[in-house]
C-alpha positions as CSV (number, residue, x, y, z in Angstrom):
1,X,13.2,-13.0,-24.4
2,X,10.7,-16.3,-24.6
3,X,6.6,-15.4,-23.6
4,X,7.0,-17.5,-20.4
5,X,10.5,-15.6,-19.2
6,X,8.2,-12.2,-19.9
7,X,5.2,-13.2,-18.4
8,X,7.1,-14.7,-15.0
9,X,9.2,-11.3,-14.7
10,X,5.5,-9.9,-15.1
11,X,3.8,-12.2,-12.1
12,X,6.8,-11.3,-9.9
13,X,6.3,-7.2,-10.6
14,X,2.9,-7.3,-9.5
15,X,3.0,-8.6,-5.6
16,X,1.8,-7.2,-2.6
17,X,5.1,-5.9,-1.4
18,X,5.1,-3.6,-4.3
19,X,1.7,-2.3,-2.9
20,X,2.5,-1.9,0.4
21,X,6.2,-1.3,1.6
22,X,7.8,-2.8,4.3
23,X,7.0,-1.7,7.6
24,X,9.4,0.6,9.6
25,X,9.5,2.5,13.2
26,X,9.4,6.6,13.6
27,X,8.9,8.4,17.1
28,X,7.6,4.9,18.5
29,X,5.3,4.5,15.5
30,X,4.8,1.8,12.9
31,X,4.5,2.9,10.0
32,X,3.4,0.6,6.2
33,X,3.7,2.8,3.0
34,X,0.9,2.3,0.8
35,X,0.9,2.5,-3.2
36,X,-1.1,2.3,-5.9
37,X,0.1,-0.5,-8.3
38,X,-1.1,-0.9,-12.0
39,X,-0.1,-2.5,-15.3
40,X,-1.1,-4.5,-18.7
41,X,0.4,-6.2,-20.8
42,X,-0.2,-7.8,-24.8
43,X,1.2,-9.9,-26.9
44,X,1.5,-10.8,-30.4
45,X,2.5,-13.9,-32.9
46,X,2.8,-14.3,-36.5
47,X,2.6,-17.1,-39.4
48,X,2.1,-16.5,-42.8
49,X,4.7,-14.7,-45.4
50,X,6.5,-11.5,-44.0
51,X,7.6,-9.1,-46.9
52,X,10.5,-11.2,-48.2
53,X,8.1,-14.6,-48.5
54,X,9.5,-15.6,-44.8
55,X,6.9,-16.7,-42.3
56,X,7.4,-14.9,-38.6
57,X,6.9,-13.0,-36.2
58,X,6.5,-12.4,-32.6
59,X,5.8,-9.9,-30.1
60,X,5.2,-9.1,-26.6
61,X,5.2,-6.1,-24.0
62,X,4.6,-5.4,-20.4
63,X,4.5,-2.5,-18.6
64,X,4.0,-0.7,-15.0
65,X,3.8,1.8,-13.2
66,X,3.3,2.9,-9.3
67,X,2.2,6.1,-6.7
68,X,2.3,6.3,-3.4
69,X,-1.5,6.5,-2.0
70,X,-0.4,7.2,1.5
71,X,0.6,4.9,5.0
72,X,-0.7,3.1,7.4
73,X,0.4,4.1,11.2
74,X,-0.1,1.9,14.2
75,X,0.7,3.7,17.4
76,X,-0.9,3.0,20.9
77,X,-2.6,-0.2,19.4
78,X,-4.6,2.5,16.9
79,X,-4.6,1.7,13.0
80,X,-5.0,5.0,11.1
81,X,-4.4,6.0,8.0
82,X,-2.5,9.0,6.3
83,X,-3.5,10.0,2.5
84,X,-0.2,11.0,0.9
85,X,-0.5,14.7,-1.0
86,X,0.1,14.5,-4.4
87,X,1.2,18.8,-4.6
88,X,1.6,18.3,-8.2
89,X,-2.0,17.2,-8.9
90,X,-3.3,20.1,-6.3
91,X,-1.3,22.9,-9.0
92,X,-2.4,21.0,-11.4
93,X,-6.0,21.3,-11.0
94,X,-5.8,24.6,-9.6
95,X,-4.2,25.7,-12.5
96,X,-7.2,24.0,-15.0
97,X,-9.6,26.1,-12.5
98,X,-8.0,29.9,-12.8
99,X,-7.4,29.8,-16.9
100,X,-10.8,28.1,-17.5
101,X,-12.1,30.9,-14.4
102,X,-9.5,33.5,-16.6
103,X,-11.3,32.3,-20.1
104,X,-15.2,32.9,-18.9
105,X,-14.5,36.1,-17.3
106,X,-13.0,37.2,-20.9
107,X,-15.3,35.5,-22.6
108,X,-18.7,37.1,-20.9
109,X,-16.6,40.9,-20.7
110,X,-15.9,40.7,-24.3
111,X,-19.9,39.8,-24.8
112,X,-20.9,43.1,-22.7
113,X,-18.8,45.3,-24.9
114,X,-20.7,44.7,-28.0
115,X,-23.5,45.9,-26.1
């Protein structure tokens, strides 16, 4: 694949309809998902010898990645919006917060032993 093919496929990954969906109707509602939309790219070239005394080279790589952030609702001519729940990211943290809560409580029992 040629830089320009790469960098097109690239331009046409990152629009706005990736960011938000399209809109649809629930309970007389209309509702636009939201995402979060991100990505980078590089690229390389090359001149010079390679290994066997050949000159070349080339390189380039794209990448991206999305999350729903939450939705939009229009109902009764009122705009709000509605913050999706990432659950994972709540047990995640949760998690971090008991074994580093689990790991002082150890830590300052073990201290008043000694004593």
């Amino acid at each position: 694949m040629k830089y320009a093919e790469l960098l097109g496929q690239a331009r046409d990954a990152i629009t706005v309809r990736r960011v938000f969906g399209d809109p649809y109707e629930s309970d007389g509602a209309v509702v636009i998902p939201a995402a979060s939309v991100g990505g980078g790219g590089g690229g390389g070239g090359g001149t010079g010898d390679g290994a066997d005394g050949r000159g070349e080279g080339e390189g380039l790589a794209f990448g991206m990645g999305a999350e729903p952030v939450g939705a939009f609702v229009l109902r009764d001519g009122k705009l709000t919006w509605h913050p999706a729940l990432d659950v994972n990211a709540i047990i995640a943290t949760v998690g971090k917060v008991l074994i580093a809560g689990i790991v002082a409580f150890a830590v300052t029992r073990r201290g008043k032993r000694r004593d």
